[in-house]
N, C-alpha and C positions, 0 to 999 in steps of 0.2 A: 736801288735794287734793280730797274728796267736796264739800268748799262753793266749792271754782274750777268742779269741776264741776257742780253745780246750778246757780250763778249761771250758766253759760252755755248750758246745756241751757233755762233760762226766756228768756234774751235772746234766742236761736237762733227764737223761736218769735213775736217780737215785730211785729206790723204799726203803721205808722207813718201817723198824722193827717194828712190835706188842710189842714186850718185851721188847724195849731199854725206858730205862726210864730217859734220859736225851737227851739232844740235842748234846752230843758230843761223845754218846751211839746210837744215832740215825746218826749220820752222817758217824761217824764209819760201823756202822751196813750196811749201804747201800752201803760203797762204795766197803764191802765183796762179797753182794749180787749181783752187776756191775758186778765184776769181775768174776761171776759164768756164765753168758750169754754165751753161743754159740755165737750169734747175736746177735744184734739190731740195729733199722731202728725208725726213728724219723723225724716228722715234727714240724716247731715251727717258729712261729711270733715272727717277732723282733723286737724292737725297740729304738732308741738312741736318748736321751737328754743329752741338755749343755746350761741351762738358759741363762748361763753369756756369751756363744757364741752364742746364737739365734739358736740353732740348736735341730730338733725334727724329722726324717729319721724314715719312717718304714719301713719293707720290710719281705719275707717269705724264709725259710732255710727249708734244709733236708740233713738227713745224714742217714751212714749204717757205722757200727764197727764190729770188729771180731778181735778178741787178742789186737794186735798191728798195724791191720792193719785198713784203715779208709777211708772213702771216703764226702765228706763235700762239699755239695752247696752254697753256702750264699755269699752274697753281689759283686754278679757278677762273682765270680771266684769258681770252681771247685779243689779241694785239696785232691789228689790222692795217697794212700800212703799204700804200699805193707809192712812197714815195715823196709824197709831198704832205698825207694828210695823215694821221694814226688814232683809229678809232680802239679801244681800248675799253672791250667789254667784260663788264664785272657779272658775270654767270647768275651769280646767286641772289645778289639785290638786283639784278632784271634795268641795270645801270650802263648808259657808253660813252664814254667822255671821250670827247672829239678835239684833238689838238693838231696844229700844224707842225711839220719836221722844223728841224732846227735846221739852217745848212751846216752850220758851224760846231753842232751838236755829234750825239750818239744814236744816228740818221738811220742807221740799221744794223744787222750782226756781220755783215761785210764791211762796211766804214768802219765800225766799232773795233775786228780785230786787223782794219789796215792799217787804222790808224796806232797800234805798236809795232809796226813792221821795225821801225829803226829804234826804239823805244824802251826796249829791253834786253834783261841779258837770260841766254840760253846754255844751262850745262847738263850734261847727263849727270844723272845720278843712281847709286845701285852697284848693284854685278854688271859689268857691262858681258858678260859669257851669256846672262840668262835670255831666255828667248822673249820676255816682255820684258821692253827696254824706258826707261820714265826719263822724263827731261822736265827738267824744274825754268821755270820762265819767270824774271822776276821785273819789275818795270825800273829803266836806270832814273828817272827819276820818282820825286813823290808821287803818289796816285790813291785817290779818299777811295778809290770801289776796290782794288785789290790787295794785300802784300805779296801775295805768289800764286803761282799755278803749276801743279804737277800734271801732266800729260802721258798715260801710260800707252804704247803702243806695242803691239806683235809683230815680232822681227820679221818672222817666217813669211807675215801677209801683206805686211806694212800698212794693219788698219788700224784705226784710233780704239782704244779699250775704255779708256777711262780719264775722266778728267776732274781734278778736285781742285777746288781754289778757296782759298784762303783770306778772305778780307782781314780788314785793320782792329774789326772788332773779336774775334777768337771764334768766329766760326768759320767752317768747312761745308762747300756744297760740292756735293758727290754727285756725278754725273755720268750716264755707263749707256753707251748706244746702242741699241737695238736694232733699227733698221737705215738704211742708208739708201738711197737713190737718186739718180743725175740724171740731168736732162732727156725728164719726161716732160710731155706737152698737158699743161696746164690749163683749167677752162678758166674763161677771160676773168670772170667777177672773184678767184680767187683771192684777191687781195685789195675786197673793197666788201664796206660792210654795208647792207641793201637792210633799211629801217623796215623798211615793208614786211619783212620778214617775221622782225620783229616788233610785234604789234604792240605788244605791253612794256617795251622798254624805254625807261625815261631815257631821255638826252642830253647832255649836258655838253654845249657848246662853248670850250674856251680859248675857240680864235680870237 
């Protein structure tokens, strides 16, 4: 569940090339353009269906990136991560379980979608006339967190609209941005979780 949601906490954030003149030219193109940010800070609506489980959950996310390092509100839990260490607090049971990055791993939502830059395949699909244009991204090989990703964008602005992805089990997590922002100046302890703070939360250390 934490690498569905990386990978779309980095695509959420993604701006799209004037020049690339295909969809796997354009996916490419942006996810160059990501990795040039200083920052970015993102808000976005969520949402999760599973017909065949009766299930339809909405609810509202925010995040802030910078390199490798990353900081992620969403679905009750706070995901704090300097880079090397990710504290990973659970809101509600007053819980933060403290793990080390993985190198090799799903290290952050910029590693997470570099790593299918060569990866997958990219086609539009739809009307290509109409002025929200969708590019379906599928991974060329196997992969247990996804089976697709539709990506809707605005021709006219060339900003990201919407992103829904598809895992292997028949749900759909709908994804719709709200706010978007780049390299703004960030205060230091952004992306490091300070216990002090929080005085009544257990710990759970399993480096």
């Amino acid at each position: 569940m934490r690498k569905i949601i990386l990978l779309i906490i980095s695509i959420l954030t993604l701006n799209f090339c004037t020049k690339a003149q295909d969809a796997e030219q354009i996916f490419k193109s942006a996810v160059d353009k990501l990795k040039a940010y200083k920052t970015i800070e993102i808000a976005f609506d969520y949402q999760m269906r599973n017909e065949e489980a009766g299930i339809d959950e909405t609810m509202t996310g925010t995040g802030f990136m910078q390199g490798d390092a990353y900081r992620l509100n969403v679905a009750g839990q706070d995901m704090i991560c300097d880079g090397t260490t990710l504290w990973t607090h659970i809101i509600d049971s007053e819980e933060v379980m403290i793990s080390s990055v993985d190198p090799d791993g799903e290290s952050s939502p910029l590693a997470t979608i570099t790593s299918y830059y060569d990866n997958v395949n990219a086609e539009f699909t739809g009307n290509a006339d109409n002025t929200l244009k969708s590019i379906e991204i599928t991974p060329k090989e196997d992969d247990n967190s996804f089976s697709k990703l539709l990506v809707v964008i605005d021709s006219k602005t060339l900003n990201l609209n919407e992103v829904h992805v598809f895992d292997n089990n028949g749900s759909e997590f709908v994804y719709k941005i709200t706010k978007f922002v780049t390299d703004q100046e960030l205060p230091a302890n952004t992306f490091i979780f300070n216990e002090d703070d929080y005085p009544n939360v257990e710990v759970i250390d399993m480096r």
